[in-house]
C-alpha positions as CSV (number, residue, x, y, z in Angstrom):
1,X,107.0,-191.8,132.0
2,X,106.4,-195.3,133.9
3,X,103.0,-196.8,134.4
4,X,101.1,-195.1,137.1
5,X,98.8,-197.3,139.5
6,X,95.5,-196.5,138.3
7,X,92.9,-195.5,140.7
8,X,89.8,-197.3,141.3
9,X,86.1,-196.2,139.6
10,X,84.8,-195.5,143.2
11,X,88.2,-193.1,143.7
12,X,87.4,-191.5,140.5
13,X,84.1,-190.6,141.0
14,X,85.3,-189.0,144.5
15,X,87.8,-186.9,142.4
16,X,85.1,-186.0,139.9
17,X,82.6,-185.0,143.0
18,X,85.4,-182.7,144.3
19,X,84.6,-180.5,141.0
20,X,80.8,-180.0,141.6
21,X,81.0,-176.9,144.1
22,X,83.2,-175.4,141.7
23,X,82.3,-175.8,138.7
24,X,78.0,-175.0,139.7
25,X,79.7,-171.7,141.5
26,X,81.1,-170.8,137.8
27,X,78.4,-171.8,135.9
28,X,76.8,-168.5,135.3
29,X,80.4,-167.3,134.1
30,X,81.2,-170.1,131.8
31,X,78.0,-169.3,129.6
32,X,78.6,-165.7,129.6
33,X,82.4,-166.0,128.5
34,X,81.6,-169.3,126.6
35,X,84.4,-171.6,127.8
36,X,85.9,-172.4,130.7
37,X,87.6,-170.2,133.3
38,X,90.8,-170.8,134.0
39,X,90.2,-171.8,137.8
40,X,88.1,-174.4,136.7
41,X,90.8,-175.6,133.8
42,X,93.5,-176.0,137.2
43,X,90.9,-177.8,139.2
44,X,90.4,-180.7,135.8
45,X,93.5,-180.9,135.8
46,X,94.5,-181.3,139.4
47,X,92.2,-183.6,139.9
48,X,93.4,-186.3,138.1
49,X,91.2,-187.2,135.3
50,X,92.3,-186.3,132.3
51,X,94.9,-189.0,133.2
52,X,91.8,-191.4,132.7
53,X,92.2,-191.5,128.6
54,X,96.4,-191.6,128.9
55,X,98.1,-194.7,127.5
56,X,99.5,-196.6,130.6
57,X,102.8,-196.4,129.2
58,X,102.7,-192.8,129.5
59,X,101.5,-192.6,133.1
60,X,97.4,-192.8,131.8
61,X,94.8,-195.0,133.3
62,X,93.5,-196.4,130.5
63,X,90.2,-196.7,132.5
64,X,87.1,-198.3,131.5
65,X,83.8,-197.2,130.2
66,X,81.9,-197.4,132.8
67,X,84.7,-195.8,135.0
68,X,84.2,-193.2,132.1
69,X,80.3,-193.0,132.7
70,X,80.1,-192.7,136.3
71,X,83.0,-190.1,136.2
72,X,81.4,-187.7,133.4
73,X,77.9,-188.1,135.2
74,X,79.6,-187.1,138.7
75,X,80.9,-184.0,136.5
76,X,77.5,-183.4,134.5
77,X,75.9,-182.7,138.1
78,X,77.9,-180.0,138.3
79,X,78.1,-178.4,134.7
80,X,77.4,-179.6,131.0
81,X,79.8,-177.6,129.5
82,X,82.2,-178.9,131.5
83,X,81.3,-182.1,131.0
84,X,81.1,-182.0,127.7
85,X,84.4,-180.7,127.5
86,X,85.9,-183.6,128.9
87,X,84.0,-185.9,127.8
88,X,85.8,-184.6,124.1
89,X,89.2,-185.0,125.8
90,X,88.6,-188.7,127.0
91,X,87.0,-189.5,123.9
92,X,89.7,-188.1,121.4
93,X,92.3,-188.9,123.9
94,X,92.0,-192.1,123.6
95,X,91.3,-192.1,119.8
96,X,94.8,-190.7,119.7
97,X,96.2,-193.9,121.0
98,X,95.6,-195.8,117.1
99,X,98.5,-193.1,116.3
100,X,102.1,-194.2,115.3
101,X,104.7,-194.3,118.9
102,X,106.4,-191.3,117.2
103,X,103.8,-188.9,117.7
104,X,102.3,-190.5,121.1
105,X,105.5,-189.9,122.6
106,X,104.6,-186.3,121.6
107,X,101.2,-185.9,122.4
108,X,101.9,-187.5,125.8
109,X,104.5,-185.5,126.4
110,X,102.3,-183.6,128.8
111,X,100.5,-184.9,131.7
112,X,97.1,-182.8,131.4
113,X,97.4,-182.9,128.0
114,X,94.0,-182.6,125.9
115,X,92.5,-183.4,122.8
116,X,90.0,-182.4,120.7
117,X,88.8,-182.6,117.3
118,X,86.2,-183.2,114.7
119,X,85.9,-186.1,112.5
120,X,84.3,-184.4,109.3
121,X,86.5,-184.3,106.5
122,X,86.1,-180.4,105.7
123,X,89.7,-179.9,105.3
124,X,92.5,-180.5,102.0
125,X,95.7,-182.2,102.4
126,X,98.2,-182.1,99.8
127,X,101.0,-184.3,99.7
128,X,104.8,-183.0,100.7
129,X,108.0,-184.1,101.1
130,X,108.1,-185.7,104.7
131,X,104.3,-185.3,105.1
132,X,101.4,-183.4,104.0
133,X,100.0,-179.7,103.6
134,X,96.9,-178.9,105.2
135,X,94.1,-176.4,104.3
136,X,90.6,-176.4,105.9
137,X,88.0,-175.1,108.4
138,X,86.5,-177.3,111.0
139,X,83.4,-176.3,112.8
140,X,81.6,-177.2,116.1
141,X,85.6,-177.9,117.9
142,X,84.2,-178.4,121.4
143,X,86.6,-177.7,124.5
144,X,89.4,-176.6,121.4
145,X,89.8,-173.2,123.7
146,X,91.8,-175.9,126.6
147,X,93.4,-177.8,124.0
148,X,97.2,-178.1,123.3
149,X,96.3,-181.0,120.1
150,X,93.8,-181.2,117.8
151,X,92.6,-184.2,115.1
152,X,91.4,-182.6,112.1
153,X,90.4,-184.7,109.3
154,X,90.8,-183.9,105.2
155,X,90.1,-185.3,101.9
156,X,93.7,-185.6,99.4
157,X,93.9,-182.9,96.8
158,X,95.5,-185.6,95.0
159,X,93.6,-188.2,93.1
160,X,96.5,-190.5,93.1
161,X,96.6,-190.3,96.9
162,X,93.1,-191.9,96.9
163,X,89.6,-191.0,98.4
164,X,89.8,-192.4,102.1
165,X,89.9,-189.1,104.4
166,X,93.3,-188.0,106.5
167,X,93.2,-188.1,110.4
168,X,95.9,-185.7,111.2
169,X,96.8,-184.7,114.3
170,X,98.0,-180.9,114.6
171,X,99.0,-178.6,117.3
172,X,96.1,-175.8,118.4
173,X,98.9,-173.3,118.7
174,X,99.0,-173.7,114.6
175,X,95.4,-173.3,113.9
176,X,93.6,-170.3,113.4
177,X,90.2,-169.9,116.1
178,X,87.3,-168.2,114.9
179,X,85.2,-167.4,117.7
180,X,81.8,-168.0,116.3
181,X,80.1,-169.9,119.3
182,X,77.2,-167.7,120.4
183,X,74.5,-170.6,121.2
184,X,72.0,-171.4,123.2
185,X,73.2,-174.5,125.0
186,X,76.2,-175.8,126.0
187,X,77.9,-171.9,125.7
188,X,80.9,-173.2,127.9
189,X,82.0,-175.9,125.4
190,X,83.1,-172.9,123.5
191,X,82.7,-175.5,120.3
192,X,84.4,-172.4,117.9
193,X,85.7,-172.9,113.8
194,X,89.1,-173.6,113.6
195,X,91.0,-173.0,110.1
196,X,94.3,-174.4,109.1
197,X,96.3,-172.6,106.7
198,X,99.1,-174.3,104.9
199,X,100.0,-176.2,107.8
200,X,102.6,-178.4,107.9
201,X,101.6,-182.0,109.1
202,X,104.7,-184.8,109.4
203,X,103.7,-188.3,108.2
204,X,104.2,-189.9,111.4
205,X,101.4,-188.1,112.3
206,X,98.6,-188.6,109.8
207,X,96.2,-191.8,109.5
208,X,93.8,-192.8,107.2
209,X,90.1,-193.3,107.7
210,X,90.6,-196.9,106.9
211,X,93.0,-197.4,110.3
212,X,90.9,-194.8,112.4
213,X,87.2,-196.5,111.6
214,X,88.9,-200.3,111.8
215,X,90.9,-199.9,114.7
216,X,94.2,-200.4,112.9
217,X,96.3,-198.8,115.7
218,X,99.7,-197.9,114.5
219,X,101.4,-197.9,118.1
220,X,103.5,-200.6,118.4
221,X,102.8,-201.0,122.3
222,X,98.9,-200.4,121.7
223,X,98.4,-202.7,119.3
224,X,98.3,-205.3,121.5
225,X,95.9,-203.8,123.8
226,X,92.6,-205.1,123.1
227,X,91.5,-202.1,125.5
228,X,92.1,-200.2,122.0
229,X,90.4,-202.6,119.4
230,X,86.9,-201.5,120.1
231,X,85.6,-199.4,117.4
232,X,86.1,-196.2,117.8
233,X,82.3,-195.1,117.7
234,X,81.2,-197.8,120.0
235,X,83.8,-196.1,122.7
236,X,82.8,-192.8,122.1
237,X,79.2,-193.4,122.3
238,X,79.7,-194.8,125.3
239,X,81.7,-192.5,127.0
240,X,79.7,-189.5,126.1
241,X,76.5,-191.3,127.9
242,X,77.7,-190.4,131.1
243,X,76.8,-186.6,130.8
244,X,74.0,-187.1,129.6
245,X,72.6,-189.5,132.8
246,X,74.6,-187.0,134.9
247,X,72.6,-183.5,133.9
248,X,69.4,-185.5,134.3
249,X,70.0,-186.5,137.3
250,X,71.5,-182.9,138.8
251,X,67.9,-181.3,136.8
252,X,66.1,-183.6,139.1
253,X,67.9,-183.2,142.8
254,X,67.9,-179.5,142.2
255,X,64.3,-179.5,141.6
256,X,63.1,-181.6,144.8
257,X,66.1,-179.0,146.8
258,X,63.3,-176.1,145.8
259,X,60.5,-178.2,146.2
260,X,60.2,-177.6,149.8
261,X,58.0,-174.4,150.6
262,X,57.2,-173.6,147.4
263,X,53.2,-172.8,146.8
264,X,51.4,-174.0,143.5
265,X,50.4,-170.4,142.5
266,X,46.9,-169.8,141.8
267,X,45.7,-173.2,143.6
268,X,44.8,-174.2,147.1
269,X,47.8,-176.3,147.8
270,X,50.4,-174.1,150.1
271,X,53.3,-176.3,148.5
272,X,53.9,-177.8,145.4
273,X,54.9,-180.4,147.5
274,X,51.7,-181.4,148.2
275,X,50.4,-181.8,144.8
276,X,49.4,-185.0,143.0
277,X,50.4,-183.9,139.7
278,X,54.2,-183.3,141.4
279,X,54.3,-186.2,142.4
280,X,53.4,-187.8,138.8
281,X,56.1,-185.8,137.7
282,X,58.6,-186.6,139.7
283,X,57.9,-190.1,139.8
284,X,57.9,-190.3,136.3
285,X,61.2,-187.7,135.5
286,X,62.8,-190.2,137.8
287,X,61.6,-193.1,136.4
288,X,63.5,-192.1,132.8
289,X,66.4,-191.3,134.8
290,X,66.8,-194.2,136.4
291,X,65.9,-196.3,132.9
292,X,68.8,-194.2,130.8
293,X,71.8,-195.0,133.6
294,X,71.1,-198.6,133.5
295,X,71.2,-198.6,130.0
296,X,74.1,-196.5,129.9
297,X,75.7,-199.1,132.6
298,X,74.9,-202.3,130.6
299,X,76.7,-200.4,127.3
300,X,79.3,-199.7,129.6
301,X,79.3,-203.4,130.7
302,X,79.2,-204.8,127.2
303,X,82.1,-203.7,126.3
304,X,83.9,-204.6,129.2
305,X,83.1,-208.5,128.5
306,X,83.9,-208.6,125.0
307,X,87.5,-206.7,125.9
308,X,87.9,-209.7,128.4
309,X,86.8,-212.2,125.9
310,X,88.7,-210.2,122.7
311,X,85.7,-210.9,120.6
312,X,85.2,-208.6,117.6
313,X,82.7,-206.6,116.6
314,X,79.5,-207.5,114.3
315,X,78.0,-205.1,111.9
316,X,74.7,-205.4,114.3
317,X,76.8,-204.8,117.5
318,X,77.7,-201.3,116.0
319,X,74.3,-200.4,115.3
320,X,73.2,-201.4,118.6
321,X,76.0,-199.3,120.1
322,X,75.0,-196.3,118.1
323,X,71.1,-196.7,119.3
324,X,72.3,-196.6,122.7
325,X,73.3,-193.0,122.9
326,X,70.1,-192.1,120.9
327,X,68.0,-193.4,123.3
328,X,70.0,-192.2,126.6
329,X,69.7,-189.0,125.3
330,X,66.1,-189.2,124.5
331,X,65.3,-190.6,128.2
332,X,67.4,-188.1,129.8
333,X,65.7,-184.9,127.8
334,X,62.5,-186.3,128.6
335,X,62.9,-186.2,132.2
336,X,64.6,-182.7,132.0
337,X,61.3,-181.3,129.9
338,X,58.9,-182.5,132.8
339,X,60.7,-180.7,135.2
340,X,61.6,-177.8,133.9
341,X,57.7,-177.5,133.2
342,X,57.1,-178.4,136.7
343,X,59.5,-175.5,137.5
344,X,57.0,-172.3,138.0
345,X,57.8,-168.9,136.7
346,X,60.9,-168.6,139.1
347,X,62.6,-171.3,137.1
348,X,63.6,-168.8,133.8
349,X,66.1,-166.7,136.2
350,X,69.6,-168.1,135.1
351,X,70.6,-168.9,138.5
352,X,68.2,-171.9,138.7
353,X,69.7,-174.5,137.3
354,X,66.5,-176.4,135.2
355,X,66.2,-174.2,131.7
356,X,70.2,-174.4,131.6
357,X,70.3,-177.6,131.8
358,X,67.0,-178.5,129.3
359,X,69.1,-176.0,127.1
360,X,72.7,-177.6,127.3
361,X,70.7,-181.1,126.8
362,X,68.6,-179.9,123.7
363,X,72.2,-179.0,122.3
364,X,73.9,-182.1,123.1
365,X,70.9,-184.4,122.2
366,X,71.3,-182.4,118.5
367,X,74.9,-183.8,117.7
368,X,75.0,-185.5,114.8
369,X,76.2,-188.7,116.4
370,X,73.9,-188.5,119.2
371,X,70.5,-187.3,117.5
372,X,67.8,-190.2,118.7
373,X,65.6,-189.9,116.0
374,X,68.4,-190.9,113.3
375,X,70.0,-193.6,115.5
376,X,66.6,-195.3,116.5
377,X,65.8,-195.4,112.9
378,X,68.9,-196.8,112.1
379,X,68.8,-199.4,114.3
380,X,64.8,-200.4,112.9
381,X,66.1,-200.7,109.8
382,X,68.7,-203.1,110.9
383,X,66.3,-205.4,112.8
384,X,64.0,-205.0,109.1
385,X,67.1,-206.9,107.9
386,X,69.1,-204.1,105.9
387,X,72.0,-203.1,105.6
388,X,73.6,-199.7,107.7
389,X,72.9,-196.4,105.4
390,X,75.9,-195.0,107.3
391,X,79.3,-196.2,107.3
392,X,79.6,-194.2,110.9
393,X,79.9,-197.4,113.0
């Protein structure tokens, strides 16, 4: 497929605003069937995005960061699941880019095509002729339901085929779904167990953790990209900030679109309005807001400089990227709690938006990459002058 003219951030946030309608009018349907209808799967595609995470040589945008946080934040205001969802697909999308031409060319065969995939190595692969066997179960798979490819990642059975994990990348059509996703957050996701079963995997299309974690990109035209040399965590984290920002921000205009009218019950103010402890908490809700996009915007913009100035990576850098997510998160949760607090009784019927979205942020905020309290420490204990107790960087 020839290069496509990418479109600008400003026209991708349009397309991304296109889905808000949509995807709030489905919302109550998405958690109750725990993925995403397939009205809303048309619409993703249609619009253009998932194109955002395609290799140009493929007809992808390769688009930025930032393009990627602005984008996931428009879609956030809409729904988390959804959002979450694609923020998978960009994120493991573009991860699939380190993979050998051979099985891009496969992959990318399809223009909406999606990704997902885990990176814990729960999984067995045993060495065959032309490639390897796989055996496993992978849990927490999120938008894996949409998926036509999936990375999976295993441990060698094999001693003599070494101890660094396998990143293959397998067909959803060959894996086995469990549907075990009965949460409380982020329902839509529909993050179910997949199992593989003696599954044939060709070489071409298996990388080890060594190439994955140090950007060793097998792709003979991405190689030379330095769009692909960031580490791979640093670009995830990044891109995955945007949905966060984005369901903080649609907790806080759908409260001040009920604010209007409403009385403080059992007080002498005839609207909440009108209240001085509304406004404290508004003022601060928006505050945090308004603190967690800028930081997510000078990540975003981080990375965009040392691209144009194809610096690489220190140890500290990493740490710092992981820390950023953390604390996003944490900001963004915090602003959500005050106003689903300042919400009044009415605010636990599942049509208002406020609890769903505390609830699909309390999930997302509990990923293991994304957790604050285990990214802030990591990050002290780098500025104490240790070294990372994680080799997730």
């Amino acid at each position: 497929m020839p290069p496509t003219t990418a479109p600008t951030r400003d026209e991708l946030v349009a397309a991304a605003a296109k889905l808000v309608p949509l995807l709030r009018a489905r919302s109550l349907w998405i958690d109750e069937h725990r993925r995403l209808p397939q009205d809303v799967v048309t619409a993703i595609e249609d619009s253009g995005l998932l194109r955002m995470q395609i290799p140009a040589q493929y007809g992808g945008y390769e688009s930025d960061a930032r393009a990627f946080v602005d984008v996931l934040a428009e879609v956030a205001k809409g729904n988390s699941s959804a959002a979450f969802c694609l923020s998978v697909y960009a994120t493991l999308g573009w991860m699939t880019a380190l993979w050998p031409d051979e099985a891009l060319d496969e992959v990318f065969a399809d223009p909406h095509v999606r990704v997902s995939g885990t990176t814990a190595a729960t999984g067995t692969a045993r060495r065959t002729a032309g490639g390897w066997i796989l055996n496993g179960s992978w849990r927490f798979n999120s938008g894996v339901l949409h998926s036509q490819w999936k990375i999976n990642v295993a441990l060698p059975e094999d001693p003599a085929d070494g101890t660094l994990p396998l990143f293959c990348l397998v067909p959803v059509a060959e894996l086995r779904i469990e549907d075990d996703w009965h949460t409380i957050g982020l329902q839509g996701s529909g993050s179910v167990t997949t199992v593989a079963e003696d599954v044939f995997v060709p070489a071409h299309r298996v990388i080890t953790g060594a190439d994955f974690y140090e950007n060793v990109s097998k792709s003979r035209v991405n190689s030379s990209k330095p769009h692909y040399r960031v580490p791979v965590l640093v670009t995830t984290n990044a891109i995955q900030s945007g949905q966060l920002v984005g369901a903080a921000r649609y907790a806080l205009s759908s409260f001040l679109e009920r604010l209007p009218g409403r009385p403080l019950t059992y007080t002498d103010y005839p609207s909440q309005r009108e209240a001085p402890l509304t406004h404290l908490q508004v003022g601060e809700a928006a505050l945090l807001v308004e603190d967690a996009e800028q930081r997510a915007h000078r990540f975003a913009g981080l990375i965009a400089e040392k691209i144009a100035r194809e610096e690489p990576w220190t140890t500290e850098e990493r740490v710092a990227a992981r820390v950023q997510i953390g604390w996003i998160a944490r900001q963004s949760k915090a602003a959500v709690d005050i106003l689903a607090a300042a919400s009044g009784g009415s605010s636990i019927h599942r049509d208002v938006p406020v609890t769903r979205i505390q609830r699909d942020l309390h999930a997302a905020s509990l990923h293991a990459m994304i957790t604050p309290g285990v990214n802030v420490e990591l990050y002290g204990r780098s500025l104490c002058g240790l070294e990372p107790n994680t080799a997730y960087l």
